[in-house]
C-alpha positions in Angstrom: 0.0 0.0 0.0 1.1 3.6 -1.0 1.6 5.4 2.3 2.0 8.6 0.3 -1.9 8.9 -0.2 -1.8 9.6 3.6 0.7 12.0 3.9 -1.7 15.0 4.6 -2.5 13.1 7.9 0.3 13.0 10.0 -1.1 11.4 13.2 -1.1 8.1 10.5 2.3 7.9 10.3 3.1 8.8 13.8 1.0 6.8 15.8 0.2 3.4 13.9 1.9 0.1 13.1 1.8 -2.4 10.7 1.3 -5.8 12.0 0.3 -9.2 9.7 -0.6 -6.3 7.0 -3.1 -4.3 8.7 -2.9 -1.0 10.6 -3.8 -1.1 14.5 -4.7 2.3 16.0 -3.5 3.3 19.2 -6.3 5.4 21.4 -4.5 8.5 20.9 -4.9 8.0 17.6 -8.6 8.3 17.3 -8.3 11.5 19.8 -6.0 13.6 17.9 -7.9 12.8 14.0 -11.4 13.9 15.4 -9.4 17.1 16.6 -7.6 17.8 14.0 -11.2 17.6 12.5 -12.6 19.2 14.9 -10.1 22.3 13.6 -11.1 21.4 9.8 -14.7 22.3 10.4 -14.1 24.9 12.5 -11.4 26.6 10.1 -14.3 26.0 7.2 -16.8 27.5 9.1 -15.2 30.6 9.6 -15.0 31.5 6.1 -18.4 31.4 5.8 -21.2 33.7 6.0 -24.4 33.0 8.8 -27.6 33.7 8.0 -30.1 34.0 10.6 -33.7 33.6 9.6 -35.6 37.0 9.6 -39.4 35.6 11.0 -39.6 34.3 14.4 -41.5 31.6 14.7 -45.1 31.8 16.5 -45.7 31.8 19.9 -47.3 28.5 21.7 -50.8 29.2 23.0 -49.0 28.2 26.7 -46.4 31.1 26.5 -47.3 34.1 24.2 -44.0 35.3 25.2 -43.5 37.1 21.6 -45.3 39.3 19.3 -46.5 37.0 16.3 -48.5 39.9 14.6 -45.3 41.5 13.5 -44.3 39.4 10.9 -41.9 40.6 8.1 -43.0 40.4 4.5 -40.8 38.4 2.3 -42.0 40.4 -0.9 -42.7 37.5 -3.1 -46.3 38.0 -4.0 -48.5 34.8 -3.5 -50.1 32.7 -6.8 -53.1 32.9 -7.6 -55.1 29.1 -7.1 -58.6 28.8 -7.9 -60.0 25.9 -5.4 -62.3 23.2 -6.7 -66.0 23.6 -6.7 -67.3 21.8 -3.8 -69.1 18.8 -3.8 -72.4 18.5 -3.4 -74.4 15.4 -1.9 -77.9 17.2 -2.9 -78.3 19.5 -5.9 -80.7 21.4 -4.6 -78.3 23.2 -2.2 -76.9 24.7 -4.9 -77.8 28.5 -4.2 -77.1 27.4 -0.5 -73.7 27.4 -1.2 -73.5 30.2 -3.1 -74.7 32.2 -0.4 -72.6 30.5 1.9 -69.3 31.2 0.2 -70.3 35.0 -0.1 -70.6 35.1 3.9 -66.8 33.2 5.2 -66.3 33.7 8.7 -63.7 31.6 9.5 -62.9 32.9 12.7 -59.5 35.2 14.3 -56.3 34.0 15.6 -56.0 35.8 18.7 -53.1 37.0 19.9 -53.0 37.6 24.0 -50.8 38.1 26.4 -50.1 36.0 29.5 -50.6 39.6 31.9 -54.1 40.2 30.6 -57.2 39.7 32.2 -58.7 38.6 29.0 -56.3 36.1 29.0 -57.1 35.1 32.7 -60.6 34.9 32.6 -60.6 32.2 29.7 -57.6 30.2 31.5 -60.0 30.2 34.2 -63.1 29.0 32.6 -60.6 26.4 30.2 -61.9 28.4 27.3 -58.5 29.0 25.9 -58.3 26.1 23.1 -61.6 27.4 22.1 -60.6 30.6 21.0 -56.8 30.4 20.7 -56.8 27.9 17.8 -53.5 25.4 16.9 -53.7 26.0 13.0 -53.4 29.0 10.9 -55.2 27.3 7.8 -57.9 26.7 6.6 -60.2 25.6 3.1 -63.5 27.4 1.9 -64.5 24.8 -0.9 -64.3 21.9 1.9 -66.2 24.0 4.7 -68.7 24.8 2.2 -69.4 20.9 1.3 -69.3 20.6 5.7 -71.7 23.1 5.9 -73.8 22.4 2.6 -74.2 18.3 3.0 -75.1 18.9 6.9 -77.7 16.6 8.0 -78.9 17.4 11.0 -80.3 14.5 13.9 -81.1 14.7 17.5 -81.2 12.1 20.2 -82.4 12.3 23.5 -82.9 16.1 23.3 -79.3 16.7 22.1 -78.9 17.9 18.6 -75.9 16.5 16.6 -75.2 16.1 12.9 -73.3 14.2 10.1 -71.7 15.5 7.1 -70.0 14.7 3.6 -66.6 16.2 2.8 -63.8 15.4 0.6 -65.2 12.0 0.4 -65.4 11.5 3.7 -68.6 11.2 6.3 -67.8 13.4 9.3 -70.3 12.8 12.6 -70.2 16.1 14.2 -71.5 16.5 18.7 -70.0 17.7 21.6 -67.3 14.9 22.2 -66.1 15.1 18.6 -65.3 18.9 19.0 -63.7 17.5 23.0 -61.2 15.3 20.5 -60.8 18.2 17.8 -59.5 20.3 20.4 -57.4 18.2 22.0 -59.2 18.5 25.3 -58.3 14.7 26.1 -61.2 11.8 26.0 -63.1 12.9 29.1 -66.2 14.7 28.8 -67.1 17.5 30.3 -69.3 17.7 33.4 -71.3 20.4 32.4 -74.5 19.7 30.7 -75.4 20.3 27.2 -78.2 22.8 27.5 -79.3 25.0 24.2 -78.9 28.3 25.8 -81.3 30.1 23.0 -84.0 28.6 25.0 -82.6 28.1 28.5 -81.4 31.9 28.6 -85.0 34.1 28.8 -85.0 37.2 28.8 -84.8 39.1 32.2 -84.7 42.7 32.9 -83.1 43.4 35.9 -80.2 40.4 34.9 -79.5 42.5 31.5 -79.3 45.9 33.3 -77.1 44.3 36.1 -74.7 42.8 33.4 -74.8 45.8 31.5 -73.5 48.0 34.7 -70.9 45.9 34.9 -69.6 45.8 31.3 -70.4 49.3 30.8 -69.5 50.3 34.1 -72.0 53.0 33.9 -76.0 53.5 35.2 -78.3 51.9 32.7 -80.9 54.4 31.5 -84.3 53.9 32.3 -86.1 52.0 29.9 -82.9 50.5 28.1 -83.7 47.3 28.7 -87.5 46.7 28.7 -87.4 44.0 25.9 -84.8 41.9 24.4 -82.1 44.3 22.1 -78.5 44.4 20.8 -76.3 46.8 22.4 -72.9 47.7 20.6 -69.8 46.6 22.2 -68.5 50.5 21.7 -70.3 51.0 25.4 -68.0 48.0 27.1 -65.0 49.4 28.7 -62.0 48.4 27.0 -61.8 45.1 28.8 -64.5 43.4 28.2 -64.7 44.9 24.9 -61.4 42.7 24.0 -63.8 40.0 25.7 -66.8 41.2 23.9 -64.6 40.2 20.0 -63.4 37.1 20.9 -66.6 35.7 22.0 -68.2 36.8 19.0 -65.5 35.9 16.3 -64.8 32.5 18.0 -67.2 31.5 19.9 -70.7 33.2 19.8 -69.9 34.0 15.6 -73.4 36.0 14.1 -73.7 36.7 10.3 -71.8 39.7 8.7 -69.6 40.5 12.1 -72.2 41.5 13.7 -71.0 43.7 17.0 -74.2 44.0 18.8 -74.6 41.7 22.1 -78.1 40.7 22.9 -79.3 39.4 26.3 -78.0 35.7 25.3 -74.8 36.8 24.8 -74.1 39.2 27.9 -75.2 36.4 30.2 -72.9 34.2 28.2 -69.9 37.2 29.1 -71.2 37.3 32.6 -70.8 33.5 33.7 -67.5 33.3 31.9 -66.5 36.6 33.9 -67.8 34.9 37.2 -66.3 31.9 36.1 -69.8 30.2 36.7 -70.4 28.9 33.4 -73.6 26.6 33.5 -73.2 24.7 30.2 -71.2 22.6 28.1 -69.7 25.1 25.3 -68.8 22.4 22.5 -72.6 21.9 22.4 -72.9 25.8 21.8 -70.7 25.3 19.0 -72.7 22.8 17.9 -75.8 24.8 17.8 -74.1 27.8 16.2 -72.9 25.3 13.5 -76.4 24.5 12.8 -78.0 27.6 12.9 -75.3 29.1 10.4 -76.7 25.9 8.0 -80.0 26.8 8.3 -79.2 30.6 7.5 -76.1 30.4 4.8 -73.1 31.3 6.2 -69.6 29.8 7.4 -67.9 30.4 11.0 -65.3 28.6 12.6 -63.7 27.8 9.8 -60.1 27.5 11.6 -62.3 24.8 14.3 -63.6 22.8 11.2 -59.8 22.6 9.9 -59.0 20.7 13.1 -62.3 18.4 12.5 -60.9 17.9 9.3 -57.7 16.9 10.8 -59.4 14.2 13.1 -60.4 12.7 10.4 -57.9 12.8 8.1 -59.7 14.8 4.9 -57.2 15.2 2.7 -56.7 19.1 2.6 -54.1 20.0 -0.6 -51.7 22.8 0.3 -52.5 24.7 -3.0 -56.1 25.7 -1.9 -55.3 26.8 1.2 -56.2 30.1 2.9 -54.2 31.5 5.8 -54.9 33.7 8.7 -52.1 36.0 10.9 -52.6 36.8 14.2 -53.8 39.5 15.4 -53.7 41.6 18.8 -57.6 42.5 20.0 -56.4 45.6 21.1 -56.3 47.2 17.7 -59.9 46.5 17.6 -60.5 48.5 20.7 -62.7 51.7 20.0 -63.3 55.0 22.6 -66.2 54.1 24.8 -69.6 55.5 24.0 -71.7 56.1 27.1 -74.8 54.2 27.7 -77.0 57.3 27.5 -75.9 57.8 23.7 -77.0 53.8 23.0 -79.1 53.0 20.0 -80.3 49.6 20.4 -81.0 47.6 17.5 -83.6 45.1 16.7 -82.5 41.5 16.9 -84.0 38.0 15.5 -83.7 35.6 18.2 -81.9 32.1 17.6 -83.9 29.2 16.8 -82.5 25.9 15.6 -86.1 23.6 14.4 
C-alpha cells in the first residue's frame, strides 16, 4: 500500500503500526484525528457567511412570550389558485352554497398576552383552546361541502349532525369537538343545554350585566325588551372579551357587533367563572343555525375536525390567517345614554 496517499494526515504515520498487514490504531490515535477535525470544520466554518432567519417563529398558545402579529414580508407576491367547486351530496343546495361562500367567517387568531385579564378569565373558565386555535389554515370549498351536505339528527334532546366532505362522512356532537381540540377523551361535566332557549329574557339580569360591562347606570327603559347593544359602550376590557366571543365562539352573520341578552349572560358566567353549560354543544348549535341561515364560521375549528379525520386538505387551496392583537380593535367608549339599540332575531334551531 502507498503510504504517500496519507501524507496530509500526520497522526497516520506517527502513531500506527503495521502488523500481519493491517494498521492497529492506538487510542490516541482516534483522539488527535477527530481534533484535527474538529479544527477542519471549524477553520471551514469561519470562512463562511451565517444567515439567521428573519421571521420568528409563533408563539405556543401556553407562552405568548412574543409578538406574532409582527411578521416581516418576504415580498414575493403569492399565486393565484382557484380551489375546486365543492361537492355537493344534494343538488338542490346549490344557491345554499352560493350564499354561503359570499358570507366566510372563518374565525381570528388571537393573539393575548399571559398579563391580561382577558387572558385570565378564559384560562379560568378552560376556554382558551376554544378561542386560541392550533392552526393557521384553513379551506372554503371543503367547509362549504361541511356546511352544505349537513344533516342534521337529534337524540335524546341533544342535537348532533353528520356531514359529507372530501369524500369523507364526518359525525359532528360535543365529544367530537372534546377530540378536535385536543381537550383529552373525558367529557365534560357540564351539561349540554341550548342556551337560546334556556337563557330568557330578564330585565333586571341585562341591566345588572350591562352596569358591569359598561361600568356606567343603565338608562331607564334600556332594557325593557330583548335588544343588541354595541360593544362601543363595554369598557376596554371586556370589549377585547366582547370580540373574541363573538369571532370565535358566539360567531353571528356579517360581524355583527351588537350583544343581545343571550350573549351578555354568556360574558357574565364566563366573567364569574360560573359557566352553567357545556360550550362544545354551543358550537354545535351555532354550526347548525349558520346551515339553516347560509353562512360559514369557525372555519379555523372545522380545519382541526378535518384533521381528526384525516380529509385530505391540498396545500394549493389553502387560505391562511395572521394573528392578530384584540387591542387594535378596541374603540373609545360611547356612554350608555348615547345607545341605539338595535332590533335583533332571536336564535332558533327547528
Amino acid at each position: 500500500m502507498n503510504m504517500n496517499q496519507y501524507s496530509l494526515f500526520e497522526p497516520f504515520n506517527t502513531h500506527c503500526h503495521q502488523t500481519s498487514n493491517k494498521y492497529h490504531y492506538h487510542k490516541k490515535q482516534k483522539h488527535i484525528h477527530s481534533t484535527q477535525q474538529a479544527h477542519l470544520y471549524q477553520n471551514s466554518a469561519r470562512k463562511l457567511p451565517i444567515y439567521r432567519n428573519p421571521n420568528p417563529q409563533f408563539p405556543s398558545q401556553a407562552t405568548h412570550t412574543s409578538d406574532p402579529t409582527r411578521s416581516v414580508n418576504s415580498g414575493l407576491p403569492r399565486a393565484i389558485v382557484i380551489p375546486p367547486t365543492p361537492t355537493l351530496v344534494k343538488l338542490t343546495n346549490t344557491g345554499k352554497i352560493n350564499k354561503m361562500m359570499r358570507n366566510n367567517q372563518p374565525g381570528m387568531m388571537i393573539f393575548l398576552r399571559q398579563t391580561e385579564d382577558v387572558h385570565c378569565i378564559l384560562m379560568a373558565a378552560k376556554w382558551d383552546t376554544h378561542v386560541i386555535y392550533r392552526g393557521q389554515n384553513y379551506y372554503t370549498h371543503l367547509i362549504a361541502e361541511f356546511y352544505a351536505n349537513m344533516e342534521i339528527k337529534q337524540r335524546d334532546g341533544v342535537f348532533y349532525f353528520s356531514s359529507f366532505v372530501n369524500g369523507k362522512n364526518v359525525y359532528i356532537d360535543h365529544y367530537i369537538l372534546n377530540k378536535s381540540l385536543r381537550l383529552g377523551n373525558r367529557p365534560s361535566d357540564l351539561p349540554c343545554i341550548n342556551i337560546y332557549e334556556k337563557f330568557v329574557f330578564n330585565q333586571k339580569e341585562f341591566e345588572m350585566f350591562l352596569g358591569l360591562f359598561c361600568d356606567e347606570d343603565v338608562p331607564l327603559g334600556l332594557c325593557a325588551k330583548n335588544c343588541g347593544i354595541s360593544f362601543r359602550h363595554f369598557t376596554p376590557k371586556y370589549q377585547k372579551l366582547a370580540i373574541i366571543l363573538r369571532e370565535n365562539i358566539l360567531p353571528k352573520p356579517k360581524h355583527d357587533r351588537f350583544f343581545d341578552f343571550v350573549d351578555i349572560k354568556v360574558m357574565f358566567q364566563l366573567v364569574s367563572n360560573y359557566v352553567e353549560f357545556n360550550i362544545n354543544y354551543v358550537l354545535v348549535l351555532n354550526m347548525i343555525y349558520a346551515h339553516l341561515i347560509d353562512y360559514m364560521p369557525y372555519g379555523l375549528l372545522i380545519t382541526s375536525i378535518f384533521e381528526t379525520y384525516y380529509v385530505q386538505m391540498s396545500r394549493v387551496y389553502t387560505n391562511k390567517i395572521d394573528y392578530f392583537s384584540v387591542e387594535g380593535l378596541v374603540q373609545d367608549k360611547i356612554p350608555l345614554s348615547e345607545c341605539k339599540p338595535s332590533t335583533i332575531s332571536p336564535i332558533s334551531i327547528l
